[in-house]
MARDREN-113510 format. One record per residue (C-alpha): residue number from 1; x, y, z. Coordinates in nm, 4 decimals. Layout:
REM residues N
   num         px         py         pz
   NUM          X          Y          Z
...
***
This chain:
REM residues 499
   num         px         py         pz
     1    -4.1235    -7.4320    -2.2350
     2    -4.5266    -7.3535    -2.1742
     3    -4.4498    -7.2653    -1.8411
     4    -4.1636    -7.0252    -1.9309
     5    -4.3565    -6.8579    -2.2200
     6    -4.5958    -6.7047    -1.9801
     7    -4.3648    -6.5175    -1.7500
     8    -4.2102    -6.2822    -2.0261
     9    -4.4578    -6.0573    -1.9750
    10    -4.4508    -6.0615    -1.5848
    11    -4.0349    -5.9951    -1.5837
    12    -4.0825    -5.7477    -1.8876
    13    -4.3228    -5.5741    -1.6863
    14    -4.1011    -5.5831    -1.3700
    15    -3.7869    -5.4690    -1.5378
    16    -4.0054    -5.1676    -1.6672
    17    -4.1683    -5.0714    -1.2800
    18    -3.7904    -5.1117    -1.1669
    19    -3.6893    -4.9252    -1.4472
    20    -3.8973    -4.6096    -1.3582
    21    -3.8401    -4.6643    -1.0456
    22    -3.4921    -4.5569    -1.0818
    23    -3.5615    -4.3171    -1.3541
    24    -3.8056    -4.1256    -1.0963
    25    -3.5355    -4.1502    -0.8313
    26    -3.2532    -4.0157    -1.0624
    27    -3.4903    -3.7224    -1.1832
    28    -3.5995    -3.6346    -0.7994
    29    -3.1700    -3.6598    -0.7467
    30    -3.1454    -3.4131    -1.0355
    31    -3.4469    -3.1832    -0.9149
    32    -3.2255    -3.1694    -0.5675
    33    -2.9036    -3.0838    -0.7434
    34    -3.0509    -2.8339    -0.9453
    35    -3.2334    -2.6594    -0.6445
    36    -2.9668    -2.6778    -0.4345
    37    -2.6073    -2.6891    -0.5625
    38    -2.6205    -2.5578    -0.9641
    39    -2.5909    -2.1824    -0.8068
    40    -2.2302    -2.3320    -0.7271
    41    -2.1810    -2.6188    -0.9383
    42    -2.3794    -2.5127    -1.2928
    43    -2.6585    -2.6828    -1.4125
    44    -2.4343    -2.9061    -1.6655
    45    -2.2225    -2.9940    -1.2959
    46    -1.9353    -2.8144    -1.5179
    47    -1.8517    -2.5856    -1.2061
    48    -1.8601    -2.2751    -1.0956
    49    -1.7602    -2.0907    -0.7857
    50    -1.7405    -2.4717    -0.6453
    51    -1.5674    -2.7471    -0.8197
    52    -1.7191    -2.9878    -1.1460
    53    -1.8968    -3.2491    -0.9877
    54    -1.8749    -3.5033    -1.2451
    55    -1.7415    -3.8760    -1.2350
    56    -1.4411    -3.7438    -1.4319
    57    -1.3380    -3.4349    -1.1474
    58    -1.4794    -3.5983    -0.8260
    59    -1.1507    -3.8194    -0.8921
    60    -1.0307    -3.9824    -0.5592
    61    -1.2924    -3.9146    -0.3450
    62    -1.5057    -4.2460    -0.2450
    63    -1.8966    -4.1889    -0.2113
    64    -1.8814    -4.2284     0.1955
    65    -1.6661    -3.9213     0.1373
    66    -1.9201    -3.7209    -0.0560
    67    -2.1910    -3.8505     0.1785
    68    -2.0370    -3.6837     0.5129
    69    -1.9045    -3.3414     0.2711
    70    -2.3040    -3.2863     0.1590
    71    -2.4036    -3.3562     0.4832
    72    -2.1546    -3.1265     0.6905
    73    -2.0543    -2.9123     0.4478
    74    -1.6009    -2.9000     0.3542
    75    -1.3328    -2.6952     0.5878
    76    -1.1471    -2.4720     0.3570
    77    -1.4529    -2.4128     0.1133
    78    -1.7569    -2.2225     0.1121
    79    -1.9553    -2.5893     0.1083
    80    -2.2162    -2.5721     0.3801
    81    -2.3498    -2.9043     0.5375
    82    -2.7381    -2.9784     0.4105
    83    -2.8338    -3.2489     0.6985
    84    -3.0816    -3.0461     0.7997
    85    -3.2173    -2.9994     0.4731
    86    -3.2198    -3.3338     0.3090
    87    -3.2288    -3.6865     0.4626
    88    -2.9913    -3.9627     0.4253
    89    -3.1660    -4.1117     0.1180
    90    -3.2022    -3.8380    -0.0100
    91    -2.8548    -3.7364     0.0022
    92    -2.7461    -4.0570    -0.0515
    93    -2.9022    -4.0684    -0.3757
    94    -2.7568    -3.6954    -0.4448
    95    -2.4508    -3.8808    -0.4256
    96    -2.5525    -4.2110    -0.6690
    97    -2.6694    -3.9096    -0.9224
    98    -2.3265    -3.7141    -0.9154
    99    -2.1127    -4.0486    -1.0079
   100    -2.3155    -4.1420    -1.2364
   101    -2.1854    -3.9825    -1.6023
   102    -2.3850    -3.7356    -1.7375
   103    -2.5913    -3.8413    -2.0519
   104    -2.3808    -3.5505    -2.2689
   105    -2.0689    -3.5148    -2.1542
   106    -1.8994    -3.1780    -2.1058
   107    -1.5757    -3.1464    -2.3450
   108    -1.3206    -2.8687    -2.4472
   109    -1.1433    -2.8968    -2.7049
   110    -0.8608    -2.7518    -2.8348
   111    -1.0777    -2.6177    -3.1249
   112    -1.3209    -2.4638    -2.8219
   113    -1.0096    -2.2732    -2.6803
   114    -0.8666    -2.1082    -3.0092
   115    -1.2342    -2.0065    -3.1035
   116    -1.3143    -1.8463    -2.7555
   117    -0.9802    -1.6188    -2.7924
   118    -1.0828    -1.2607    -2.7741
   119    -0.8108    -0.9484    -2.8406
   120    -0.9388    -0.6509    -2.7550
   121    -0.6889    -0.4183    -2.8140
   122    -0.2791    -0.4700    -2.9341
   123    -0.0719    -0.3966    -2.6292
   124     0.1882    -0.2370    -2.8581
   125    -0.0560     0.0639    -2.9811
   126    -0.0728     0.1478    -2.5984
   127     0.1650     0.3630    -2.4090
   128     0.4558     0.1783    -2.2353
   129     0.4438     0.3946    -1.9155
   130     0.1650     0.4514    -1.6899
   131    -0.0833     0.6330    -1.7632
   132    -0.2001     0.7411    -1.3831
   133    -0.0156     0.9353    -1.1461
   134     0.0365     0.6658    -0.8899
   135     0.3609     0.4631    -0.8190
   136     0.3097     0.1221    -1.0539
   137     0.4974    -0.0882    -0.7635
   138     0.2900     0.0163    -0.5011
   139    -0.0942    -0.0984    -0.6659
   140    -0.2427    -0.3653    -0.4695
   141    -0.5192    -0.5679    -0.7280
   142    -0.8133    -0.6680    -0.5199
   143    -1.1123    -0.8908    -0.6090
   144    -1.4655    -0.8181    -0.4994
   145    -1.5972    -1.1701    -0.4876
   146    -1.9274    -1.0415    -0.3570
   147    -1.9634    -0.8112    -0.7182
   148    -1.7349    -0.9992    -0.9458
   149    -1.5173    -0.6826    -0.9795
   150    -1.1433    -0.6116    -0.9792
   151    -1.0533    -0.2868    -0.8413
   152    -0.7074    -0.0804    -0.9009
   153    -0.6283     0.0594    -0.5690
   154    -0.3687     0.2881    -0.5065
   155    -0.1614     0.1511    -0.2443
   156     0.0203     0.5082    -0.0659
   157    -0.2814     0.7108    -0.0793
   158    -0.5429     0.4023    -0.0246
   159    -0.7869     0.5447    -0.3099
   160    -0.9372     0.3679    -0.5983
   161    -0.8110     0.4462    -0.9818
   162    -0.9761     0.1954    -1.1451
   163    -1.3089    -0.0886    -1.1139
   164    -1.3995    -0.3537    -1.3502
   165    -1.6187    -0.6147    -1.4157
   166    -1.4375    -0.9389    -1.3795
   167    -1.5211    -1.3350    -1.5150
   168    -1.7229    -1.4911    -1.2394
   169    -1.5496    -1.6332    -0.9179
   170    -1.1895    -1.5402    -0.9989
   171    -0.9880    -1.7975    -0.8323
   172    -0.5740    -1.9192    -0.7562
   173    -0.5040    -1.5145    -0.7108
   174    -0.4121    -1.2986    -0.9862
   175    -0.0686    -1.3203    -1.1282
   176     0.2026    -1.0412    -1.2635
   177     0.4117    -1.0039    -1.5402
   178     0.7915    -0.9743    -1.4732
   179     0.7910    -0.5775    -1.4656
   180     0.4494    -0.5874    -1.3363
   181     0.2834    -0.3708    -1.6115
   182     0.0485    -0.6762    -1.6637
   183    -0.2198    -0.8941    -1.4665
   184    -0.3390    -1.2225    -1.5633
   185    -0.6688    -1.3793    -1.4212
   186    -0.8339    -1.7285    -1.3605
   187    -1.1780    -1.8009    -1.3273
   188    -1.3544    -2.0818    -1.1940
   189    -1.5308    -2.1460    -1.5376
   190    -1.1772    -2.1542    -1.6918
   191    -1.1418    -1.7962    -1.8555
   192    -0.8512    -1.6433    -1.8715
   193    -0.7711    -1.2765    -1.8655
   194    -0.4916    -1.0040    -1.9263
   195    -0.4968    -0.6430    -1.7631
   196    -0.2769    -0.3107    -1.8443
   197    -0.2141    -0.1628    -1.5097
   198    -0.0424     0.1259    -1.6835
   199    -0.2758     0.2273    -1.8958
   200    -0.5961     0.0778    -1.7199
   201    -0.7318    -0.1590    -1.9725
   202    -0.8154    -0.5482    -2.1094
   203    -0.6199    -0.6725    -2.3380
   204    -0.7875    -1.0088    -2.4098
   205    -0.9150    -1.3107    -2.3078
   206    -0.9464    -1.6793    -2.3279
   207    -1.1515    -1.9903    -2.1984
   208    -0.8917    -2.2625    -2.1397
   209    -1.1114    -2.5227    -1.9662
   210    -1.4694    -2.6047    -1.8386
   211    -1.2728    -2.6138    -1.4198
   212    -0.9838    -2.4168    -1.3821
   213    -0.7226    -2.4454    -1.0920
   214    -0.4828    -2.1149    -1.1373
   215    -0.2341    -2.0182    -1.3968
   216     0.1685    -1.9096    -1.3582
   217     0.3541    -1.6674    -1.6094
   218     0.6786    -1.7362    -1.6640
   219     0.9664    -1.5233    -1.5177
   220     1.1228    -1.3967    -1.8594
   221     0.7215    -1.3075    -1.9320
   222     0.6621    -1.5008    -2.2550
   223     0.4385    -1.8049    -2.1548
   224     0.1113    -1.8819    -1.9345
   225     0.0567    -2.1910    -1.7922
   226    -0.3213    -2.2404    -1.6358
   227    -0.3467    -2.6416    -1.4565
   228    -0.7253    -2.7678    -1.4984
   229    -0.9829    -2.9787    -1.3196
   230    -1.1704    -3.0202    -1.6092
   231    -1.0800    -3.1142    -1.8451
   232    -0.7580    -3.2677    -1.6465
   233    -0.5082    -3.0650    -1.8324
   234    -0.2491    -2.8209    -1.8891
   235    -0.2608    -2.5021    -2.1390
   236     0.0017    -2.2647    -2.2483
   237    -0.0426    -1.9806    -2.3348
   238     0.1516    -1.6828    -2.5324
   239     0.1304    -1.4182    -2.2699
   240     0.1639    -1.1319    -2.5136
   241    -0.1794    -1.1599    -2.6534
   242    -0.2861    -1.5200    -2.4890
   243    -0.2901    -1.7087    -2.8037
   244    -0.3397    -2.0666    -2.7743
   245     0.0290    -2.2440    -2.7812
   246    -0.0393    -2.5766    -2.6615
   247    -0.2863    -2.8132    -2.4520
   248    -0.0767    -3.0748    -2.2368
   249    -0.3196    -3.3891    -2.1048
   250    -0.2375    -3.4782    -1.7554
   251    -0.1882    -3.8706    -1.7468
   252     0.0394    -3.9768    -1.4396
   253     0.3010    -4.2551    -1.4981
   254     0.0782    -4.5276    -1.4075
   255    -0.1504    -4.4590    -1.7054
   256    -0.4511    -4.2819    -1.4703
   257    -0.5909    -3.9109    -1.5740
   258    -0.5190    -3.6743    -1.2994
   259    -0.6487    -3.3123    -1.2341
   260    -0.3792    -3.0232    -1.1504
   261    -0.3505    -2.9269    -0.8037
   262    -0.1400    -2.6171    -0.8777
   263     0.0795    -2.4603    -1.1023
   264     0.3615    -2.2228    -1.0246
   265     0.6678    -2.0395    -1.1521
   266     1.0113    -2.1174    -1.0072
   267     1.1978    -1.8066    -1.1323
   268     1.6088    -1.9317    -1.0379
   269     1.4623    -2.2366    -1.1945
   270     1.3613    -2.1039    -1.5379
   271     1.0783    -2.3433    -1.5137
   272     0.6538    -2.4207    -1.4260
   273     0.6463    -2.6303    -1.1197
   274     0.2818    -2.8310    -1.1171
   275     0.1505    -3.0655    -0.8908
   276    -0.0837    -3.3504    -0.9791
   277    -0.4186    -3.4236    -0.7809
   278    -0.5034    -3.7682    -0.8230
   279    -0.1369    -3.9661    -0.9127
   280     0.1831    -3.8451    -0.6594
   281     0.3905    -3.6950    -0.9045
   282     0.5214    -3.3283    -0.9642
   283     0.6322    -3.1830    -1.3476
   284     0.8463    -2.9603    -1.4235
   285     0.8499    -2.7350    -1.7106
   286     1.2179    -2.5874    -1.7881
   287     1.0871    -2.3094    -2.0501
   288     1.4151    -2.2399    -2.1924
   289     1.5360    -2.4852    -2.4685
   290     1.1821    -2.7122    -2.4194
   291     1.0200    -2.5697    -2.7049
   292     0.7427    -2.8820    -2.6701
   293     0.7003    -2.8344    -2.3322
   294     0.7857    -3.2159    -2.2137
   295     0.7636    -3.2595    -1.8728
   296     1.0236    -3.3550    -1.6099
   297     0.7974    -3.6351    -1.3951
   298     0.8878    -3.6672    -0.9709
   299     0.7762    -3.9088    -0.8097
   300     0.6470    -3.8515    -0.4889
   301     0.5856    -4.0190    -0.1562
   302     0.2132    -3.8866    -0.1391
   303    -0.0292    -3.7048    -0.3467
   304     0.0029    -3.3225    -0.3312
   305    -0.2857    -3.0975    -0.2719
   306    -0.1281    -2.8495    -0.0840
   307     0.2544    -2.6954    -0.1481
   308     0.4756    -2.4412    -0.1071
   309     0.8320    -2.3489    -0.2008
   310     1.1235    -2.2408     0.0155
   311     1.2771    -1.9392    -0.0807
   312     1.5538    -2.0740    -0.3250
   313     1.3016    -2.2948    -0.4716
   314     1.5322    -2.6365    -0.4317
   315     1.2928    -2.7539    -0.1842
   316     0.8881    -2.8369    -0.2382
   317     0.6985    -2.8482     0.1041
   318     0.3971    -3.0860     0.0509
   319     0.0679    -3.2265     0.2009
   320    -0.2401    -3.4345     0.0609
   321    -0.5978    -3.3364     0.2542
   322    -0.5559    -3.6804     0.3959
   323    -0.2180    -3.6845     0.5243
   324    -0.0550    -3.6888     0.8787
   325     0.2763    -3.4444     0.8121
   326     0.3697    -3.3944     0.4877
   327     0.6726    -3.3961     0.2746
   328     0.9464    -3.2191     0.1577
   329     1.1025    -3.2881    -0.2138
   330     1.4520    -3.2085    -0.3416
   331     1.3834    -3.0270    -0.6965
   332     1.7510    -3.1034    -0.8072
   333     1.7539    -3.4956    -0.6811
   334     1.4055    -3.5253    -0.8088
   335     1.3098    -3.7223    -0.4733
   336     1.1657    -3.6967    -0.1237
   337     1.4068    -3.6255     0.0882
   338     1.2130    -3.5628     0.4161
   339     0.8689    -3.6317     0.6398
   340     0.7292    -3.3004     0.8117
   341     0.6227    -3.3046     1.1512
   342     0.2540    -3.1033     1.0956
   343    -0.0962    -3.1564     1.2150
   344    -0.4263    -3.1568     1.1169
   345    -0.4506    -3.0198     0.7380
   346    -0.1776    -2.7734     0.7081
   347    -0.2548    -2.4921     0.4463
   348     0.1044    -2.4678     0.2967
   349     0.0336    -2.2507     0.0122
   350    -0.0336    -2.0146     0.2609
   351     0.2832    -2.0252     0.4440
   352     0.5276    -1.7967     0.4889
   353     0.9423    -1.7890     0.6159
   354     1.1066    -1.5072     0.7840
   355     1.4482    -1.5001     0.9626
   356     1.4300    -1.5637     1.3627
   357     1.7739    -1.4965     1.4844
   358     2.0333    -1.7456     1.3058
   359     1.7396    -1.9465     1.2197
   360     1.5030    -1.9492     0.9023
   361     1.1647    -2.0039     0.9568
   362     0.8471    -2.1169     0.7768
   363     0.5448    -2.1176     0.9323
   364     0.2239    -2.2502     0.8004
   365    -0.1703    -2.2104     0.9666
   366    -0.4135    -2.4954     0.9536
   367    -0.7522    -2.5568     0.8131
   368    -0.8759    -2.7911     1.0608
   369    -0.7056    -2.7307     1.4233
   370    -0.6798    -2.3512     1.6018
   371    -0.3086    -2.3959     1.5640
   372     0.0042    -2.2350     1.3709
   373     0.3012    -2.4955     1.2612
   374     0.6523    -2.3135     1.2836
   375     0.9082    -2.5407     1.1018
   376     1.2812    -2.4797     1.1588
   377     1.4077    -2.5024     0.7579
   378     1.7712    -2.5966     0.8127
   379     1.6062    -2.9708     0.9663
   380     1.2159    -2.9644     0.8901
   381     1.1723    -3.0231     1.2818
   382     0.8551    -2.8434     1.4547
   383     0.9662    -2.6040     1.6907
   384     0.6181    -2.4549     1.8006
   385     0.2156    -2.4599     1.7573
   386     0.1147    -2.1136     1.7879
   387    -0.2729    -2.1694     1.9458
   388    -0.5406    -1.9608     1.7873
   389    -0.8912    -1.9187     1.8458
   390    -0.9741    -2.1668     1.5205
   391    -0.8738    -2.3195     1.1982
   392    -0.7156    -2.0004     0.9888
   393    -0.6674    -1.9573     0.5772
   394    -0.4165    -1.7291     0.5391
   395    -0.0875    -1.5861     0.6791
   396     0.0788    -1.2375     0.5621
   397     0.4112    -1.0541     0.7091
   398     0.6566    -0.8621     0.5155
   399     1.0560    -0.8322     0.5624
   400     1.0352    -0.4714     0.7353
   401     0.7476    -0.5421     0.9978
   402     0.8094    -0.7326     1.3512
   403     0.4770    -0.9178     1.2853
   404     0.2548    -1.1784     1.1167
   405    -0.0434    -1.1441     1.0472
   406    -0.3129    -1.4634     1.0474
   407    -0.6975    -1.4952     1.0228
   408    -0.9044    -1.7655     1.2321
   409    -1.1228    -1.8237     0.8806
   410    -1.3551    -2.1249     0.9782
   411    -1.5467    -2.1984     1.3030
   412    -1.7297    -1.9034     1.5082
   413    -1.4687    -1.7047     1.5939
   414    -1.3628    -1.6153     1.2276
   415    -1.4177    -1.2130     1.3242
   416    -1.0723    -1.2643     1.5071
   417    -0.7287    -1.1720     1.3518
   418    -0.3989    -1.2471     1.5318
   419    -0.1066    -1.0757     1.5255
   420     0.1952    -1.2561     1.6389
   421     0.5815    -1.1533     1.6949
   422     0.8097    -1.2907     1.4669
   423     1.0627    -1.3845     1.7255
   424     0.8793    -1.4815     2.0705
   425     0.6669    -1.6588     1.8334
   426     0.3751    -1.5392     2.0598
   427     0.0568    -1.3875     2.0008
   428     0.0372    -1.0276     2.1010
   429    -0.2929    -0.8543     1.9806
   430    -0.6119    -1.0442     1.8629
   431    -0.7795    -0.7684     1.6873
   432    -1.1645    -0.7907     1.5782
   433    -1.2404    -0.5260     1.3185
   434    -1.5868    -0.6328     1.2166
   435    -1.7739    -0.8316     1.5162
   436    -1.9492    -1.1095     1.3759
   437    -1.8129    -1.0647     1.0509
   438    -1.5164    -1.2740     0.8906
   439    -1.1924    -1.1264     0.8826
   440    -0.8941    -1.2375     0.6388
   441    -0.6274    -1.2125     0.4113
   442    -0.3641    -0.9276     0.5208
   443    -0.1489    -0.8273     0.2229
   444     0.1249    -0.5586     0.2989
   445     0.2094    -0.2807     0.0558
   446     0.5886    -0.1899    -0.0787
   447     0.7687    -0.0720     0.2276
   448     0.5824    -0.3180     0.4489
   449     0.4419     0.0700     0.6783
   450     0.1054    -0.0496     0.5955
   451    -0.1544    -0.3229     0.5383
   452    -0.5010    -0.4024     0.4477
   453    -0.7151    -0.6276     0.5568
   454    -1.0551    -0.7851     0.4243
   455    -1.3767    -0.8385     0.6268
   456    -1.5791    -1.1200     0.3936
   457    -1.9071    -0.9653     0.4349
   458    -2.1775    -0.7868     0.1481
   459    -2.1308    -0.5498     0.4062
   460    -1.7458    -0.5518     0.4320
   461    -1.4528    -0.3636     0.4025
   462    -1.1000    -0.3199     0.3592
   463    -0.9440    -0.1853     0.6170
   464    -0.5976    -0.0442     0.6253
   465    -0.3832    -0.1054     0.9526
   466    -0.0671     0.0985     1.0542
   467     0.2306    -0.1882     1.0303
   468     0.4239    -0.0809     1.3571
   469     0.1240     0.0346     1.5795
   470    -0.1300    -0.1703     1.4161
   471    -0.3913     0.1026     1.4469
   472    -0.6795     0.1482     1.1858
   473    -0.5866     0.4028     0.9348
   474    -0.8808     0.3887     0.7292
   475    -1.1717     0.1953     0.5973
   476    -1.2944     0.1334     0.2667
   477    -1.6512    -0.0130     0.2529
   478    -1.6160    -0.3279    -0.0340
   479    -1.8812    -0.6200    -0.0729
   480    -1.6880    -0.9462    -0.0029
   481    -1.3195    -0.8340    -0.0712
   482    -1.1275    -1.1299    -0.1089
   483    -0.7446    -1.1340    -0.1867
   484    -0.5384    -0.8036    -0.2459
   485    -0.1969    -0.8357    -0.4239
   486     0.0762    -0.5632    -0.4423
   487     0.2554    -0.5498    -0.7304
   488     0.5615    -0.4884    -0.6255
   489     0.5727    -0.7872    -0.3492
   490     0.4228    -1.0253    -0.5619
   491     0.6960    -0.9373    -0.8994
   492     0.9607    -0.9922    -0.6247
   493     0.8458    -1.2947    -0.4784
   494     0.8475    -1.1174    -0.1254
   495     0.9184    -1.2432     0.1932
   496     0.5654    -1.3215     0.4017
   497     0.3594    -1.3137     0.0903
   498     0.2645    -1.6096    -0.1030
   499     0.3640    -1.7418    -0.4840
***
């Protein structure tokens, strides 16, 4: 007992040197993360223009994982690699810091929502037709991501008729109203906005979440549903006047949390189609006669970070960031029906179908191979890769032109943009609008005569392109433009646009 007696003190002190030992390491891990990532992330690691990075959103992703994405940076995301910049350890102990829970947990509640609502004006005082002289159909919505602005741009004479400041890092592309009077936004931070394109003005807003993925509005226009990181959730929304309606937690049938890949609208399906990030199940949402919103669960073969919807909407094309193919899912057997033969990391949300003789096509590019999958969509077998000069984002046609349009977004050569015929399924003109600077995202106006494209650059444009003999038209200087929407395509679901 004597001998014992006399080491307390030794071990106390020993716990206490390794104790500030670690504390000195954590608060070195937290002086790194706030130099380096909270621009991104946010100081509270609530997100921002990149993702939460808390124990609760980093969800599936092991710490070997996080290791190599710190070190060499994330395809598909605007995550740069530090190895230059800090040293194993030191990233390695970025990573310890970032699962480790933070001493006062971000929350939302539901109480947080319904206080944050904001109406600033009743749509019913306004005017019900537009109040502008241009053609309502024909507006494209664009987002400055370099100014946080939305601008109104008129899309037959190319000119501007309105600007506005916008929540910071809009993200999951703006969505319309049925009779596209209306535009609802997403931002990163989880705000949620609504816009009168006829008479030019916000309506209201609301914060829905701390991380938000996107939102959908439902096809007969009464109900918005925005899909969460963080908190892991789903929130509706009355679209009116975006009143709170209800706050659906995301726990998949095995009893796990999950965050919300997507959510989207299925118009002949009267319903919000949402896939889950971290358990392999889909929900639907029928929103006629499901007053509670209760979810029909799918089970599915693999998790779903990536989707897209054939034209009908019976079928969900699928992929997970870590899967070789992907899969396609029956809507009305509730079941996967079919492996696809892709690649690399398809994009799928980006994909696009158009008619090729008797057959119906969908074609999809690829974050992380120079390549373009083209699926036949009566069997799901490849029928060609399309090579490109690198891994490409985004893919835009429309139903009158003879072309697609695709971007080479990662890797050095993302100043190139190919064009490629619809039936020879070849590439026919790699244009470079801005040399050195990245070029992406077409989006086609009503008729499908015209197009613009953005160059991601403070010092970048959009440019407008002549559909049939793809010559500039005009240019529009713009400080990062990212994604343009027409109305009129996106209200009709248009062939070679996305949801």
């Amino acid at each position: 007992m004597n001998l014992i007696k006399p080491l307390k003190p030794l071990a106390c002190a020993l716990l206490l040197l390794a104790s500030s030992h670690t504390w000195a390491v954590d608060k070195a891990a937290e002086n790194t993360y706030l130099e380096l990532c909270s621009v991104c992330h946010s100081e509270q690691r609530i997100g921002g223009t990149g993702p939460a990075l808390l124990p609760e959103s980093l969800g599936r992703i092991k710490k070997a994982e996080a290791i190599n994405v710190i070190a060499n940076g994330r395809p598909a995301s605007q995550m740069i690699g530090y190895k230059d910049v800090l040293s194993s350890e030191q990233i390695s102990t970025l990573v310890d810091y970032l699962y480790t829970p933070a001493d006062n947990p971000p929350n939302w509640s539901v109480a947080d929502i319904q206080n944050s609502h904001k109406l600033f004006v009743n749509q019913q005082d306004l005017p019900t037709q537009p109040q502008h002289n241009s053609d309502p159909l024909n507006l494209f919505v664009v987002v400055e991501a370099g100014t946080h602005h939305v601008t109104i741009l008129d899309g037959d004479k190319f000119e501007t008729i309105a600007r506005f400041q916008s929540h910071f890092a809009l993200h999951g592309g703006p969505k319309f109203s049925p009779d596209g009077r209306f535009v609802y936004f997403a931002s990163r931070d989880g705000w949620v906005s609504k816009y009168d394109i006829h008479n030019l003005t916000m309506i209201g807003e609301i914060r829905v979440a701390l991380n938000t993925r996107n939102l959908a509005v439902s096809n007969d226009g009464k109900w918005v549903m925005v899909g969460n990181y963080l908190p892991g959730s789903l929130v509706v929304l009355d679209a009116e006047d975006l009143s709170f309606v209800k706050e659906i937690p995301v726990v998949g049938n095995d009893g796990n949390p999950s965050r919300v890949s997507a959510v989207y609208t299925a118009p002949p399906r009267d319903s919000f189609v949402v896939a889950l990030k971290d358990t392999q199940e889909v929900w639907e949402f029928p929103y006629l006669n499901n007053p509670n919103f209760e979810p029909r669960r799918i089970l599915a073969n693999d998790y779903l970070d990536d989707f897209s919807f054939t034209p009908d909407y019976r079928y969900l094309l699928a992929t997970s960031r870590k899967a070789k193919g992907g899969q396609v899912i029956d809507m009305e057997l509730g079941k996967t029906i079919s492996e696809i033969p892709l690649p690399g990391m398809p994009h799928l949300g980006s994909g696009i179908y158009w008619q090729r003789g008797e057959q119906q096509v969908f074609a999809t590019p690829n974050i992380s191979q120079g390549l373009i999958s083209v699926l036949d969509m009566q069997n799901w077998q490849l029928i060609k890769e399309i090579k490109t000069e690198g891994p490409g984002f985004f893919m835009r046609s429309h139903a009158n032109s003879k072309y697609a349009w695709t971007d080479v977004f990662f890797g050095p050569n993302n100043e190139a943009v190919h064009v490629i015929d619809k039936q020879s399924l070849e590439v026919v003109r790699t244009l470079r609008p801005m040399p050195g600077k990245n070029a992406a995202h077409v989006e086609f106006n009503k008729d499908g005569s015209h197009l613009i494209l953005s160059v991601w650059d403070e010092d970048g444009a959009l440019i407008v392109y002549n559909a049939e003999t793809l010559e500039e038209v005009k240019r529009i200087p713009m400080n990062k433009p990212s994604g343009k929407y027409n109305v009129y395509n996106k209200i009709n679901f248009a062939e070679g646009t996305s949801h």
